[in-house]
N, C-alpha and C positions, 0 to 999 in steps of 0.2 A: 335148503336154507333153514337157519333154527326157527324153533315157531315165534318165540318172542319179536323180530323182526318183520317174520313174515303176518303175523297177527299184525301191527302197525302198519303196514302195506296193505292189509285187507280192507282192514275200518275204513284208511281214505278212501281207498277204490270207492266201497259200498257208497260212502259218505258223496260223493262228486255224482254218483252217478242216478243216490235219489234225492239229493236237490237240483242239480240240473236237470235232468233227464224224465224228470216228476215216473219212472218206473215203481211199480206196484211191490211194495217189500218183498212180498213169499219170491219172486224173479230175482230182486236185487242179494237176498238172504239166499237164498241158495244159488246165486251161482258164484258168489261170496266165498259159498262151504266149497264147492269145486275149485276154485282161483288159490283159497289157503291148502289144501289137500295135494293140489300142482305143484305148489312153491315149498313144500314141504316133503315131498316125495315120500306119499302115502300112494301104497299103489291103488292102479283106479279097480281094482275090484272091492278092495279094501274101502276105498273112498266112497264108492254107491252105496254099500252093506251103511257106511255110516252114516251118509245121508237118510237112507232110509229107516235106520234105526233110532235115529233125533224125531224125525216126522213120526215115527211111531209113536214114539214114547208120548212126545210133548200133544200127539193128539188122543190118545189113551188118558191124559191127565186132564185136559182140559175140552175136552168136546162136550161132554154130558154137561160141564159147568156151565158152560159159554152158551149151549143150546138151552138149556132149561133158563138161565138167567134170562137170553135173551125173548125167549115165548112169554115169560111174564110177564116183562116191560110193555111186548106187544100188544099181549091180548087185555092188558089192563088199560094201556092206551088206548087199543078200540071201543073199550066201553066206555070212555070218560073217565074212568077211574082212578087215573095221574092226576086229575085236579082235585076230584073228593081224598085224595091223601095230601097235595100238599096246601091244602085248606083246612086237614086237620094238626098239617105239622105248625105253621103258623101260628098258629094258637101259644107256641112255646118259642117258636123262634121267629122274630118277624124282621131279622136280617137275612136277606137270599145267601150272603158269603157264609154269615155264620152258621144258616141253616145248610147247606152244601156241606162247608168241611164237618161238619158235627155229625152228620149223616154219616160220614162216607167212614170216618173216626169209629162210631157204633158199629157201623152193620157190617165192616170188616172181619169182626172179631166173631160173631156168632157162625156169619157161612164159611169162615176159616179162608178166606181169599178175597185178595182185594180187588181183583178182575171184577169178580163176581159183583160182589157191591157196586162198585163202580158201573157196572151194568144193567143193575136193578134200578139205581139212580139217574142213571142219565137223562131219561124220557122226566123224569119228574124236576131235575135241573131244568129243562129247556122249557117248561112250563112256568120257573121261579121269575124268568127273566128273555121277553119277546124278542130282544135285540142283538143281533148275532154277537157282537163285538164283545156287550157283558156276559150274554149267557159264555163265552168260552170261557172268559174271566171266572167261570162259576167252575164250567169242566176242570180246568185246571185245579182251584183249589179242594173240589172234589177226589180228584187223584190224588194230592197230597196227602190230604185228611187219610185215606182209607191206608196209605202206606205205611204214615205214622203209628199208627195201630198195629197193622199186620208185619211189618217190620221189625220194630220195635219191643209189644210187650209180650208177656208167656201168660197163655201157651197160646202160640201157633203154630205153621209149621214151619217157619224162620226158627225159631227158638229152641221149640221142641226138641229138635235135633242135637241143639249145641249142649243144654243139656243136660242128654243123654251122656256125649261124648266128654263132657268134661264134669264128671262129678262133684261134689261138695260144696256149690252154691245153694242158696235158699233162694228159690222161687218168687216168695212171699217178699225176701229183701229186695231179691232182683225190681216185680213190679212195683216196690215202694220207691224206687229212684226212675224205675222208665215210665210210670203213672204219669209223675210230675216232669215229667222232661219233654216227652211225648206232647202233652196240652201244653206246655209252652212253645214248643218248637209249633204247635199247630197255631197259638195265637199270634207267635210271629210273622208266620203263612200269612194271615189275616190280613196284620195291621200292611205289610209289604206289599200286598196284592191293593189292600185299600187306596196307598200313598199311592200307586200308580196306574191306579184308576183312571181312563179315561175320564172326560168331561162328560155329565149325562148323572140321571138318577142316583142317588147317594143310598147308604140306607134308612137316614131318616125320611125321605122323600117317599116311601114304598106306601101305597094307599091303605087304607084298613081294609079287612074284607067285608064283607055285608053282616049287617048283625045279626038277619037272620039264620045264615051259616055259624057265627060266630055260640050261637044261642043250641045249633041242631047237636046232637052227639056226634060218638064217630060213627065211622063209613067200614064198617068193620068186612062188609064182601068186597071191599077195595084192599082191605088188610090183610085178608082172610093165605094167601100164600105167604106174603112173608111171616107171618104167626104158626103157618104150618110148616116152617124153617125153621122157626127156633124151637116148636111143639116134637120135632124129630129129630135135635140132638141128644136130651136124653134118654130117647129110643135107640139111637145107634149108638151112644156110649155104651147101655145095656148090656147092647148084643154085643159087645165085644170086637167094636169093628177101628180099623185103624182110622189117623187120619186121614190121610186120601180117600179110601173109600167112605167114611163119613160125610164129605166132601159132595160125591155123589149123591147119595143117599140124600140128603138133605135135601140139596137142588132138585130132584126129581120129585122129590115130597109137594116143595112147591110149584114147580110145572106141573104136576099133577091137579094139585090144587085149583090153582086159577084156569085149567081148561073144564076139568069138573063145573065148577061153577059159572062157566061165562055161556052166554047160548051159543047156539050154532054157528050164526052167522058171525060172529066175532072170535070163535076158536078157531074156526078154518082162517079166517085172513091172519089174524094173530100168530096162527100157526105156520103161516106161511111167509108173513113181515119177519119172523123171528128167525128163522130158519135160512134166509137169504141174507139179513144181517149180522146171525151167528156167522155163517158159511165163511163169507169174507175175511170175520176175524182171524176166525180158527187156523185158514189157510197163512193168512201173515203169520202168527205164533209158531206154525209147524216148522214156517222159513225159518226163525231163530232157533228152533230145537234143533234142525239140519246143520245149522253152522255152528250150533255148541258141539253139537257133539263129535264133528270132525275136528276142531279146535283142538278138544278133549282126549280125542283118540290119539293127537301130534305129539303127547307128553307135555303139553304146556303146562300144566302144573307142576310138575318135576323141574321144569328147568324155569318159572318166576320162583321158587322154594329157594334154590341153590341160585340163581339169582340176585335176586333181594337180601337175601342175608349175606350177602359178602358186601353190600353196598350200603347196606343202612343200617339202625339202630334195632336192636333185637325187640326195643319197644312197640319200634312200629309194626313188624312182620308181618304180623297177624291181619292187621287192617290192610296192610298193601298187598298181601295175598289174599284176602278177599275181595278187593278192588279189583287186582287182575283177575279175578274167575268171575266178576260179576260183569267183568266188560267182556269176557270172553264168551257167557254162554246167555246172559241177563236175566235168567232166574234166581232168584233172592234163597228160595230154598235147597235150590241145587247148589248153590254158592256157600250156605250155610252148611252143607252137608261134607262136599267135597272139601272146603277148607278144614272141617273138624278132621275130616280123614289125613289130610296132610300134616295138622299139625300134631294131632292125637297122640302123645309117646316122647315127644319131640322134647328136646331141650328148651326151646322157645315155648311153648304149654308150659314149661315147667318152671318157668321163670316168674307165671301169670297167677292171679289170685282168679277162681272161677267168673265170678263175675263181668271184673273188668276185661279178660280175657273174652267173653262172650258178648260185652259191651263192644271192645274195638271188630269183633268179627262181621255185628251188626253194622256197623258204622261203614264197615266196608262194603258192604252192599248199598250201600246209597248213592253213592260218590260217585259213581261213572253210570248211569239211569242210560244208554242211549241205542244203539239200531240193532243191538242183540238182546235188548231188552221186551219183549214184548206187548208188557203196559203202554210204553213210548209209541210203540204202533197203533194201538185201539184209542189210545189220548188224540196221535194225531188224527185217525181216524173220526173221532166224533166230533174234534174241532174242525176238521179241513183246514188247518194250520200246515206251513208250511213247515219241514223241518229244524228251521234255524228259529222261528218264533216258540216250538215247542221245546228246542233245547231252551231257549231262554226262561221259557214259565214251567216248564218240568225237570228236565236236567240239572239247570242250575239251582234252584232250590233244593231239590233233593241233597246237590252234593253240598250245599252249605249246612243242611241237618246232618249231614253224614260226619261234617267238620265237627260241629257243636257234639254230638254225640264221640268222637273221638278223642275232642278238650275233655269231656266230662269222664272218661274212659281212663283217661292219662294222668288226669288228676286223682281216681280214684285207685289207681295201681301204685301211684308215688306214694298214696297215703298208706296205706295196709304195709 
């Protein structure tokens, strides 16, 4: 079967089978990658090598991050130290929504991942806000917040890549239009998430905090890791170290950190809450590494390329072939990478002004956010939201910035 077909036959399969059947993603995602590789006739020696080789990669990239982030969170929770930080954040932002996405916005961009942040954040989200129903309200727009960032401006590793591959844009132009686009699209998050707000606590209703708190300085050994995040990027810029392994480097700075500093008794449980909670994650993400990269190995990219451009506007190609690779494997930066390679040369690149070209590629990673994505799995994970409540507060907004980011894209390529 071609993969394009057989990729549409996968998604439901998985789709039916982790909302009804409430099965744990890494099972539903890999036998996902087995099911597309059958119907595809990838032979099955070929088929394991590639399962095993997604599960590789995607936990080589992300274990050190998801482990270190997650031991923070922990071991600063065991000390009480999630409430001495968000009694210091307070102080500047005394809306929980706007303090959420503004967080998740910021701290996206220093650890170069939005996992990450989103990870650091969470324990200090469900401190903003006691009651399950808002605090998810929170998780959600936290995951937006950190996307819009790391998606969105340069340098990430979304960006970084593009480019590389498509020369002669300005940087400095590029972030002067995705700066302001970026905070708008996040205060639209906002206001959208506000309008449909449960009944319950507003934000002018949030109590003040005690004046004595309000009066102390900060809590700077509650700080003291994420400061030793940002104190080791240009350490490792120095040395000469790529993204990815920066990435590392960083995070381990601050696992480092906060175990240094915390006593005994709360590095080991910390160390232990962390490592059980990383665990889980890591094993769902490796599931979507497993099914991109069998996906990937079918020729799907070759044949959405030749595809799509006999069906549509040369305008769009770009953003609909990043669409199909982000729904194919749901990493944002491996979408960015592989689409530049595909169009790199290409007639369609050549039609494009840098910019807007790297504009619609972005835009395509947003638009299809869902069960090969593996944000989607760690969002629904921290909500315990059902999948059809998290397509609605995650998926669909994402793919409506994905839009706005595409109008603004198409408008700026008409113009040039």
């Amino acid at each position: 079967m071609d993969p394009l077909p057989a990729f549409a036959i996968t998604l439901v399969l998985i789709s039916v089978i982790g909302i009804w059947h409430r099965i744990p993603p890494f099972f539903t995602l890999v036998g996902g990658a087995i099911f597309f590789g059958i119907l595809t006739g990838i032979p099955p020696d070929q088929l394991i090598q590639a399962i095993t080789s997604g599960l590789g990669r995607v936990f080589g990239l992300f274990a050190i991050v998801i482990l270190s982030g997650a031991i923070i969170a922990k071991v600063l929770d065991e000390q009480g130290q999630i409430e001495q930080i968000v009694a210091d954040i307070r102080r500047f932002a005394r809306s929980p929504a706007t303090l959420s996405g503004a967080s998740a916005y910021l701290l996206a961009l220093p650890v170069a991942c939005s996992i990450t942040a989103f990870i650091i954040l969470e324990p200090v989200i469900r401190n903003l806000e006691g009651r399950d129903r808002e605090f998810r309200v929170l998780v959600f727009i936290a995951a937006l917040g950190s996307l819009l960032s790391f998606g969105l401006l340069y340098p990430t590793p979304v960006t970084m890549p593009l480019f590389t591959t498509f020369p002669g844009g300005s940087p400095l132009l590029y972030d002067a239009l995705a700066i302001p686009l970026s905070l708008l699209l996040l205060g639209c998050v906002l206001l959208v998430f506000r309008i449909r707000a449960p009944p319950g606590k507003t934000e002018d209703q949030t109590q003040p905090d005690d004046p004595g708190q309000q009066k102390a300085g900060l809590h700077w050994r509650a700080w003291a890791p994420l400061i030793a995040i940002f104190l080791a990027i240009p350490v490792a810029w120095a040395l000469g170290l790529s993204t990815g392994s920066l990435i590392q480097v960083i995070m381990l700075a601050g696992a480092a950190t906060a175990l240094i500093l915390a006593p005994a008794g709360p590095r080991m449980s910390g160390m232990q809450r962390g490592a059980k909670h990383a665990g889980v994650v890591i094993f769902d993400i490796c599931g979507a590494g497993a099914l991109a990269s069998v996906i990937l190995a079918s020729g799907f990219a070759e044949a959405a390329l030749d595809g799509v451009g006999a069906v549509i506007p040369v305008l769009f190609v770009p953003f609909v072939i990043a669409a199909l690779i982000q729904t194919a494997q749901g990493s944002r930066v491996v979408t960015a990478v592989v689409t530049g390679g595909i169009l790199a040369g290409s007639q369609v690149a050549a039609a494009f002004e840098p910019i807007p070209l790297i504009l619609m590629i972005v835009a395509g990673t947003f638009v299809v956010s869902y069960v090969t994505d593996p944000y989607f799995w760690i969002v629904q994970k921290a909500t315990d939201e059902g999948v059809g409540r998290v397509i609605r507060n995650y998926t669909l907004p994402l793919a409506a910035c994905g839009f706005v980011i595409l109008a603004v894209a198409t408008a700026l390529q008409l113009m040039m």
